[in-house]
N, C-alpha and C positions, 0 to 999 in steps of 0.2 A: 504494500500500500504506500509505502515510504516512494518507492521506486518509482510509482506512478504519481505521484504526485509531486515530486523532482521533475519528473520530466514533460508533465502540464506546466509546472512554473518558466521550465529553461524555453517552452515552447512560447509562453507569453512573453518572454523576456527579449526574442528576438523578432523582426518582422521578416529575416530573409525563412527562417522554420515556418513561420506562418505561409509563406507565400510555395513555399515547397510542397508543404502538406496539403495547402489548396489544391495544387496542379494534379497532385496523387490522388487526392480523392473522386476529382473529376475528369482524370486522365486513367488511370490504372483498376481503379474501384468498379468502375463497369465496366472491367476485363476480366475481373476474378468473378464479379456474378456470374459473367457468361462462362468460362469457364467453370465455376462449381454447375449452373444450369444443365450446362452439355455433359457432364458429370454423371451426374446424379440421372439427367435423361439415359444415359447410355448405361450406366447399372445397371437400372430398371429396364432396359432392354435385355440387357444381355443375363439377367437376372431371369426375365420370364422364361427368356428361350434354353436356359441351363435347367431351368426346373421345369418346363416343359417334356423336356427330352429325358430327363430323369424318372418324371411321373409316368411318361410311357415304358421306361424299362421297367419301375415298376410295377406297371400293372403285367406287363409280360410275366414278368418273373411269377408276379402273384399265381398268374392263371398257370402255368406252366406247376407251383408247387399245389395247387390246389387238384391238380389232375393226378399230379403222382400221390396224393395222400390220397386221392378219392379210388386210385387205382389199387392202391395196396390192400385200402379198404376190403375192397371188391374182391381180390385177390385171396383175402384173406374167408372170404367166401368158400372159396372151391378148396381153401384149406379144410375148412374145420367141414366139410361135405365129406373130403377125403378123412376125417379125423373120425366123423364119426363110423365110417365103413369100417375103420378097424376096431374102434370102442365096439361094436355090436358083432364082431365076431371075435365065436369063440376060442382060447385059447388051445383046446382041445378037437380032434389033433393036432398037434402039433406043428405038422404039416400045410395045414390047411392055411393057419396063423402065421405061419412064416413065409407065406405066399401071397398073402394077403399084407405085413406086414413092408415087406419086399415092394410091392405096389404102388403102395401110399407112399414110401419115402419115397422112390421113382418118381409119381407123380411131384412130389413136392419139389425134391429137385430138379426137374423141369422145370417146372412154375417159376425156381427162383433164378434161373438160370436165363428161361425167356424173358424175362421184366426185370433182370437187371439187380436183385432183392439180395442185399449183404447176406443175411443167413435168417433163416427158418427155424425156431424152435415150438418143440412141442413138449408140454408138460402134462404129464400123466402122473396117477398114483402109483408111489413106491413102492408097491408092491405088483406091480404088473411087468411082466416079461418087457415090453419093450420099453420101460424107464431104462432098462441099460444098458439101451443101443450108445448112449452119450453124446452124441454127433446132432443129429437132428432130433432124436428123443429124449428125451428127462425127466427127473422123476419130478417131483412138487418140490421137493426140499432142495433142486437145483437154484432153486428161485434168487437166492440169496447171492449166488454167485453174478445175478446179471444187479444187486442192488435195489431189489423190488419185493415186493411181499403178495399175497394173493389177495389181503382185506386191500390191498390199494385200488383194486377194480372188481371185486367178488359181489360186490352190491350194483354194481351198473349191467353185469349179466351180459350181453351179444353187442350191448354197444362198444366202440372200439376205444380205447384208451389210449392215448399219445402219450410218453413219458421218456424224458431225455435223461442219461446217463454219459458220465465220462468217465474215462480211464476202466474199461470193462474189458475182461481177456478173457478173448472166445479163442477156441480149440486153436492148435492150431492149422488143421486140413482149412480151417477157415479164413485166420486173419493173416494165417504163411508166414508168420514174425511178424510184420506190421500192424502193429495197433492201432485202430481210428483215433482220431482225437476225441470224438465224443460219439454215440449212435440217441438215433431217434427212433426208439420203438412204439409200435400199435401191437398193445395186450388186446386178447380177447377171452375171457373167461364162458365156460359153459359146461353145462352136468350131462351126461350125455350116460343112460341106464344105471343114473345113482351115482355115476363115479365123474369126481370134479376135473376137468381138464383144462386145461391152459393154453395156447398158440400165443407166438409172437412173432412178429415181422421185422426186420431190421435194417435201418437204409443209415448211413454215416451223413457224418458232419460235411466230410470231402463231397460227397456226392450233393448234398443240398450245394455249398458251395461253388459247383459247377454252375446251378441256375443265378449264381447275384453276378459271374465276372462278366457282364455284358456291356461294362461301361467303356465307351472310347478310350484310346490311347492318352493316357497324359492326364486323366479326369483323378482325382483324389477323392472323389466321394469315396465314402464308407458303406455298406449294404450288410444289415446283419439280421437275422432271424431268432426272437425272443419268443419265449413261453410267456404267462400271464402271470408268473412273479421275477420275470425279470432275467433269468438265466439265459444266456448267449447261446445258440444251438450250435450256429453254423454263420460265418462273418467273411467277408474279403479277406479280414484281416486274421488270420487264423488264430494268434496269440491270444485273442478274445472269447474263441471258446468257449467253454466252461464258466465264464466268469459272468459276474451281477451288474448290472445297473443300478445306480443309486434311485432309491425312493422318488425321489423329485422327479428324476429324469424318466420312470418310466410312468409317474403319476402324468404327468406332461404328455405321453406317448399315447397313452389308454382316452385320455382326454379330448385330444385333439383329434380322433381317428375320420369326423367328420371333413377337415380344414383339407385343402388341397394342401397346405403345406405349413408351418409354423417356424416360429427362430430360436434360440435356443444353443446359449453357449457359442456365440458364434459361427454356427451353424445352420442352415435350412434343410427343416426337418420332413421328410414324408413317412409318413408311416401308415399300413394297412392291415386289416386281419386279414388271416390265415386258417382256412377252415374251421376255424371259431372259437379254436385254443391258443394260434401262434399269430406274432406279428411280425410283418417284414417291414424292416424301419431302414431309410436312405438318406446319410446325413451327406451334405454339402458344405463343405467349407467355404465361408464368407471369403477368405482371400482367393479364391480359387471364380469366383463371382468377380474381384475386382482386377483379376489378370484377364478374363475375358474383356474388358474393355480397357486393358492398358495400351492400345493404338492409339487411342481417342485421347491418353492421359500424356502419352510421349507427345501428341503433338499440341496438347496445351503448354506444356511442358516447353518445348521448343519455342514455341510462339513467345512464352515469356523470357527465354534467355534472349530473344532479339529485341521483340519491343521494350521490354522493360527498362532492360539499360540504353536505347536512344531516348525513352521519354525520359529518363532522370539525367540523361547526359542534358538534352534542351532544355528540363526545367531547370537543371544548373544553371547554365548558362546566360537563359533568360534572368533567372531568379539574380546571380551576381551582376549582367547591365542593370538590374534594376536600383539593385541595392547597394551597391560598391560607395554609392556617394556617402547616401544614407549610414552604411556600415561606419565609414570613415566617420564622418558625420560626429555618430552616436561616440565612436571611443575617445574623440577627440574630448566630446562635452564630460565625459567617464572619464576624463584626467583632468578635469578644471576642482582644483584647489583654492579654498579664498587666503590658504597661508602659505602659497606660493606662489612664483610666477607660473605661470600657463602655457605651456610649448603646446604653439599652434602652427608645426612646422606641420602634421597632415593636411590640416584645414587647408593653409597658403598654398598647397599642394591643387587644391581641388578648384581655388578660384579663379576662373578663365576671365582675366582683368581686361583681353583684349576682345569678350565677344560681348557681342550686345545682344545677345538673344538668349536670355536665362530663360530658363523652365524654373519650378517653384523648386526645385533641391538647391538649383544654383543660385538663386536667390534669398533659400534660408539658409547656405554656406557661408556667402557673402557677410548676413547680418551679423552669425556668428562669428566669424573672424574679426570685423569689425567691433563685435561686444568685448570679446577676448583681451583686442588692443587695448579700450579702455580699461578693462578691468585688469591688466597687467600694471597700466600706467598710473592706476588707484593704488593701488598694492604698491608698487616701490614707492610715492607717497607716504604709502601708510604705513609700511616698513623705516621708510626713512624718520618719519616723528616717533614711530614708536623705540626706535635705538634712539636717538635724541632725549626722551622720556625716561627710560631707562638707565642712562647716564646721570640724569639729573637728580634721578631717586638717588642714583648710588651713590654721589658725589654729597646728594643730601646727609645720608646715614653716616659716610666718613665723616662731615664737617661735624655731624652732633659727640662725634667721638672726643673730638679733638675739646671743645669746651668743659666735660666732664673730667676729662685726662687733665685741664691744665686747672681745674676747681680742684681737683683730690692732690697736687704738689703742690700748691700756693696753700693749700690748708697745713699741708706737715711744714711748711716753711713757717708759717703763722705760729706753729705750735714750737719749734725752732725757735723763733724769735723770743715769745712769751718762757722758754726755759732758760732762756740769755745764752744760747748755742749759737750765737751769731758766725763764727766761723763755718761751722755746717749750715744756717742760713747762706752764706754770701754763698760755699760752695755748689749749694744744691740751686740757686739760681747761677750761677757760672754754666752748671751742666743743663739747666733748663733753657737757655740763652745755643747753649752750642746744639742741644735737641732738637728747638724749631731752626737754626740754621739751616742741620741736615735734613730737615724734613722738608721745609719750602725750596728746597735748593731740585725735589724733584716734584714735579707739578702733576705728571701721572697716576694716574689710578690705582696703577699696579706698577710693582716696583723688584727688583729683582731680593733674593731670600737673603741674598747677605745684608742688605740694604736696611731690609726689614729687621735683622740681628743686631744690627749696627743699632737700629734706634730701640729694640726691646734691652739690649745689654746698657745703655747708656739710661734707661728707664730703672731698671735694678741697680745700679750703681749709685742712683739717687736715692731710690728706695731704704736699700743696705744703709746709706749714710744717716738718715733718717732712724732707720730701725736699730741703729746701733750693729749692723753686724748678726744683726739675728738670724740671719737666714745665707744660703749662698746658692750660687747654679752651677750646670754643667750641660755644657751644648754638643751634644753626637750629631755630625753632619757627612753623611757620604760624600765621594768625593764628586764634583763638576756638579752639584744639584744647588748649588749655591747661585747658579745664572736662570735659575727658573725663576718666573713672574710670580709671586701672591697681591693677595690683598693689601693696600698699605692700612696698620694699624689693626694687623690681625693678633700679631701675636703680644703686643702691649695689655689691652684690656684683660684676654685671659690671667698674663702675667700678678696684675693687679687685682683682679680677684682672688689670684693665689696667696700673694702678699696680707692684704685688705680682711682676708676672711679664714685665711686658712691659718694663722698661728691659732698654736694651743696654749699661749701665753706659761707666766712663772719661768719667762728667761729659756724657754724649750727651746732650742737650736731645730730650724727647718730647713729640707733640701729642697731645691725645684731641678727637674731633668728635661730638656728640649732635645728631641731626636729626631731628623727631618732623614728618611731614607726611601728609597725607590720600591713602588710597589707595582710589579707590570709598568706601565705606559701611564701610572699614577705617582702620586707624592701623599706621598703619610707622614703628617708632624705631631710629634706625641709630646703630650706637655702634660708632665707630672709632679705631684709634689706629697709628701708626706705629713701633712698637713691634719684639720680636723676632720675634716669629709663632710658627707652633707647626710642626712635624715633620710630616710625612702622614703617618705613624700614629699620633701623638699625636691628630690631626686626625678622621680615622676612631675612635678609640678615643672621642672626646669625642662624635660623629655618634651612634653605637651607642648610647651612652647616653640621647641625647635621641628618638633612635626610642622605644626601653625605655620610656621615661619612669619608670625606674629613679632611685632618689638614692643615689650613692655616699659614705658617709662619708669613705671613704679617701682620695679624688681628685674632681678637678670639681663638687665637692660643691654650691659654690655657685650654677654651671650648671643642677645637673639639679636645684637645689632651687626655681630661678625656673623652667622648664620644666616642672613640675611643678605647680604652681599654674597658670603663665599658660592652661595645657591643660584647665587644670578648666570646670567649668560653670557659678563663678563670675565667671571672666573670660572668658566664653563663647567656649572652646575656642579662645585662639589658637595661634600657635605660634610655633615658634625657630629660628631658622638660624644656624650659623658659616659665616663665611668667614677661612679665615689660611693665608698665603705665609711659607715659612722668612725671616726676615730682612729682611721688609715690613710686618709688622703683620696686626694681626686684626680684621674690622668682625662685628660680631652684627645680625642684623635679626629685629624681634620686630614679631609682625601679630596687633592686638587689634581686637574690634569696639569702635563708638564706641555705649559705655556713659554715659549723663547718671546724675549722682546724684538720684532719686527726693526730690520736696519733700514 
């Protein structure tokens, strides 16, 4: 569902899809009706005439097994005629009965000899002389050996019994070694002067199958002869034999007998009775229906590998005159940015400046090219005040540094003075004096890192003389990262907070560490001190702000006033981290790229 609805969308998204699938539907779409039409017509042709020709062999066949069962029948007539000539004569002489016995099997053996008749038995009581001839005679308790019993037909009396058996071993002057695969016998039971006797006739599975192989060369139908629960008598297919049909399948069979034909498993089914116990059932295989009109499918078939690919070769072709402007067009307007400039090198591609006869592509090309221009020429504009803006923000935030920084020395001078330390007064204005020197002496933004050492070190040496010495630093600087640009007045403020806030007072001696080292295509300056640290919420409080990239006047001011800058686009967006433990000290690490000042 995902997938079709991806591909409705990419289908709206373009006009040259649109205009494709138009052509298709009204170029190609009434190819395939016609083609499924003449299809399906030709099926259905070739469908009636395969089951046509089918229904006639079976009713052949039908008539053809209905004659040999009506025959044996009959046949079985002039047996038990002959069966009873010998029941009604006496055993006595002996002679007479074995002349007479002589006779009958003669005659039998003829009978089964003229008509074709697998073998002839006859079942008498065991106690009578010719139960054990064995051959053609038998006693009643033979019975078991063909798989049958006498209550199986003993109540239907002269009517004739059909009953299929497989794997049955008759004598062998009979079967010669060769076993049937299955036999189809007609029992006929009858009492003939009190004494019960038996006849049965015997025709094989081989021999019915003779009547179904009637079908053309190359035909796969299937033709196979079922009893009325299902068991296979005799099939084309010999392996079938002996074996069942599923319930369904012969429910279906019984069912349909009316229908000229039914479907069923892939199949088309005909099925008929059989003298009023057996059905002869002829399946048809559906792909065997749809090879009879694979003529008619090769040259749909053919027709489509010609037309199809000229009609998609010209709807291309057409569809790209159409659209190519258009295409151009759309990707052009699909790369207009309002925070950049606009390359409208396709556009200026597409505008024929020297013709005067625009159609409405070439004259909504034109506008846009012409919108582009403007809007290019807004944009540097507005690029241009906005770096002008930007400058002046930052130029702002430096100059507020600079007032705070010279209000916190003019106060330790004041307090200086007020202790009568006038010599470290005069000196701490001597180094306040040579401070702004070096600072106004570079009028730049940003300034190289020695530059900015220069004036953090000459900031603590005021400090120190101030604090008495209570604290000292130490600066680790890799080698040649001393000519990279920072912020000016980056690293003073932290310094002074470390100073300002971090003794633990009672004369505690404090260290501060500055270590500026190369990180990738970065610069990492870490500035540490073992100081007091700050509170985890004073901690978080200080965090929040440099998220913000807020300047708080009231507090951290001097924090979020170097975060603020270093964030800019002048110091190509670095950034600021604390780290501080109550009562261990606090390190800041600040990650600038390595900017060279431009000669």
């Amino acid at each position: 569902m995902k997938l079709f609805t991806s591909l409705i969308n990419t289908i709206k998204e373009h006009f040259r899809l649109k205009l494709i699938i138009c052509f298709i539907l009204c170029a190609i779409l009434p190819l395939l009706i016609l083609g499924t039409i003449s299809y399906k017509i030709s099926y259905n042709i070739a469908k009636d005439k395969i089951l046509k020709e089918t229904a006639i062999s079976c009713e052949k066949n039908q008539h053809l097994l209905e004659n040999r069962m009506t025959q044996i029948e009959n046949l079985e007539d002039s047996i038990h005629f002959n069966l009873c000539m010998l029941c009604t004569t006496a055993e006595q002489p002996m002679s007479n009965y074995l002349d007479k016995l002589s006779a009958v099997r003669n005659n039998i053996a003829s009978i089964a000899d003229s008509f074709n008749i697998y073998h002839v038995n006859i079942f008498l009581p065991d106690d009578t002389f010719a139960s054990k001839e064995g051959l053609t005679f038998c006693s009643l308790s033979d019975l078991k050996k063909y798989k049958v019993q006498l209550s199986d037909f003993s109540k239907q009396g002269l009517t004739p019994n059909w009953i299929f058996r497989k794997d049955i071993n008759f004598p062998y002057m009979v079967s010669k070694g060769e076993e049937p695969s299955g036999v189809l016998s007609c029992y006929r039971y009858a009492k003939i002067n009190s004494q019960k006797t038996c006849l049965a006739v015997h025709i094989t599975s081989e021999e019915l199958s003779n009547y179904l192989n009637t079908f053309s060369e190359g035909n796969p139908s299937l033709s196979y002869i079922i009893n009325s629960e299902g068991v296979v008598l005799s099939s084309t297919d010999k392996k079938q034999i002996g074996g069942s049909l599923s319930n369904e399948k012969l429910h279906a069979i019984t069912q349909n007998l009316r229908l000229s034909h039914f479907s069923y498993d892939k199949c088309e089914i005909i099925s008929t009775p059989v003298h009023n116990q057996l059905f002869l059932v002829t399946e048809t295989p559906d792909y065997y229906i749809r090879q009879s009109s694979s003529f008619l499918v090769k040259m749909i078939f053919i027709c489509f590998m010609i037309i199809v690919p000229l009609t998609m070769l010209s709807i291309i072709w057409v569809a790209d005159q159409m659209t190519n402007k258009i295409n151009h067009l759309s990707h052009s307007m699909s790369e207009i940015k309002m925070d950049d400039v606009i390359d409208s090198t396709q556009i200026d591609k597409l505008v024929l400046s020297s013709s005067t006869h625009l159609d409405e592509i070439d004259s909504l090309t034109v506008t846009c090219a012409n919108m582009i221009s403007e809007l290019n020429s807004s944009f540097e504009n507005n690029l241009r005040l906005k770096i002008q803006e930007e400058k002046l923000n930052y130029q702002l935030l430096q100059s507020q540094i600079n007032p705070h920084f010279l209000y916190n020395i003019l106060a330790s001078v004041q307090n200086l003075l007020s202790f009568g330390e006038i010599t470290k007064a005069n000196k701490m204005l001597a180094d306040l004096s040579l401070f702004y020197k070096g600072l106004l002496r570079t009028s730049n933004d940003l300034i190289p890192i020695k530059k900015e050492l220069e004036i953090a070190q000459l900031y603590m040496e005021m400090e120190a003389l101030c604090k008495d010495n209570l604290f000292d630093w130490n600066i680790d600087m890799e080698e040649g990262i001393e000519n990279f640009l920072i912020c000016k007045f980056t690293l003073q403020p932290i310094l002074e907070n470390s100073i300002q806030h971090g003794f633990k007072g009672n004369g505690i001696h404090m260290h501060i560490d500055i270590s500026i080292r190369y990180d990738d295509d970065m610069i990492e300056i870490m500035i540490s001190d073992n100081g007091i640290g700050m509170s985890p919420e004073k901690l978080n409080e200080l965090r929040e702000g440099i998220v913000s990239k807020q300047i708080h006047y009231e507090k951290h001011f001097g924090i979020s006033n170097i975060n603020s800058r270093i964030c800019s686009s002048l110091q190509g967006h670095g950034t600021l981290r604390v780290e501080s433990n109550k009562d261990t000290g606090t390190t800041i690490y600040i990650r600038i790229p390595q900017l060279l000042e431009d000669y």
